[in-house]
C-alpha positions in Angstrom: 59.5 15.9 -36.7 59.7 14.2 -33.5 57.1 12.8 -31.9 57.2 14.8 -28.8 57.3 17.7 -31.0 54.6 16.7 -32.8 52.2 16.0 -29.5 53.5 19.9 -28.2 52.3 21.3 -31.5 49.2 19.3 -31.7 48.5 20.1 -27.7 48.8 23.9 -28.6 46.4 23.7 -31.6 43.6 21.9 -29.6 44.5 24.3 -26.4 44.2 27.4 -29.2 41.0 26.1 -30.8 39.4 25.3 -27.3 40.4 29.1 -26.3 38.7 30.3 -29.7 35.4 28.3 -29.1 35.3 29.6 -25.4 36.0 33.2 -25.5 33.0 34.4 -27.9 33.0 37.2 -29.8 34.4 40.5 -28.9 32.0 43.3 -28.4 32.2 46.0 -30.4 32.9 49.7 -29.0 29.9 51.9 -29.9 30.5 54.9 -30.9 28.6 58.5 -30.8 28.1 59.9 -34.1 28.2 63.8 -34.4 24.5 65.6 -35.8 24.7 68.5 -34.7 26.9 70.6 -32.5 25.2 69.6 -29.1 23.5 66.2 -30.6 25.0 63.0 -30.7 23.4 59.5 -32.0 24.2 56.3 -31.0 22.9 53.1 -32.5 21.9 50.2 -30.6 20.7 47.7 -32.8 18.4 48.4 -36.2 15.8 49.3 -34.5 17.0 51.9 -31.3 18.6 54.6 -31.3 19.3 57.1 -28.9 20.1 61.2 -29.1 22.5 62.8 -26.6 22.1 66.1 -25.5 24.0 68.3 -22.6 20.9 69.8 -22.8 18.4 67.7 -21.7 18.4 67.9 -17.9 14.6 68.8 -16.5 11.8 66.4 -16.1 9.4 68.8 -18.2 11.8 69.4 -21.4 12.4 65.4 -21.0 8.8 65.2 -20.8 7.6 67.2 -23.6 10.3 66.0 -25.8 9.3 62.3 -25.3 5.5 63.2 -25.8 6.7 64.8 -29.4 9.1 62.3 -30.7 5.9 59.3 -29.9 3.6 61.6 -32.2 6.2 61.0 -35.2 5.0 58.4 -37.2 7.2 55.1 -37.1 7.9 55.7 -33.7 7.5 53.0 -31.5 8.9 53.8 -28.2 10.5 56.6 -26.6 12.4 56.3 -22.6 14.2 58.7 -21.6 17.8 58.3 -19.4 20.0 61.7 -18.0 21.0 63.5 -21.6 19.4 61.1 -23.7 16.7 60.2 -25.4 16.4 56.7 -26.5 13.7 56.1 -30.0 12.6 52.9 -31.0 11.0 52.4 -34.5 8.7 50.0 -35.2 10.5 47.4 -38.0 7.5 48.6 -40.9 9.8 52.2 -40.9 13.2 53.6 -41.4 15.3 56.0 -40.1 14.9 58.1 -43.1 11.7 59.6 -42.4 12.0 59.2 -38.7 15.7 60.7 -37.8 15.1 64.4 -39.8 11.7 65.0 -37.3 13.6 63.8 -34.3 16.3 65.7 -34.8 13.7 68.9 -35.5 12.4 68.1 -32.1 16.1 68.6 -30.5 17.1 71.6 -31.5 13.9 73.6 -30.2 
């Protein structure tokens, strides 16, 4: 190889290394997984998840639903945002046991 070839290859490698270092990882799409019909779940991270629902569009059913998902046990957190409902366990629980009761909760 030539040696201006061989700096143009080596220029690339360090300009295609420098690009990989820089551009951090790619986020991943998240995507709603089917329940039911009318109930979606996304996951957040291990510990959130949140249930969407065309349904869910007063302040009281928001209200009363958030009141009955924080009596489930596990349950850490509950906010709500428009046709969603977002649950956060607390790390001692798993979905398991908490994601059947939610669920219960949303259909009513």
């Amino acid at each position: 190889m030539k040696p201006k070839h061989l700096i143009i290859v080596s220029l690339i490698l360090v300009l295609l290394l420098a690009g990989c270092v820089t551009s951090g990882p790619v986020k991943n799409e998240r995507v709603l997984i089917k329940l039911t019909d009318k109930i979606f779940m996304e996951e957040h991270n291990p510990s959130v998840r949140s249930y969407h629902t065309p349904g869910l569009v007063e302040n009281v059913q928001y209200q009363a639903i958030m009141m009955l998902i924080f009596s489930i046990n596990g349950v850490q957190d509950v906010a709500a945002i428009p046709y969603q409902i977002a649950v956060t366990k607390s790390p001692l629980f798993k979905w398991d046991n908490i994601q059947p009761e939610v669920l219960k909760i949303l259909k009513q």
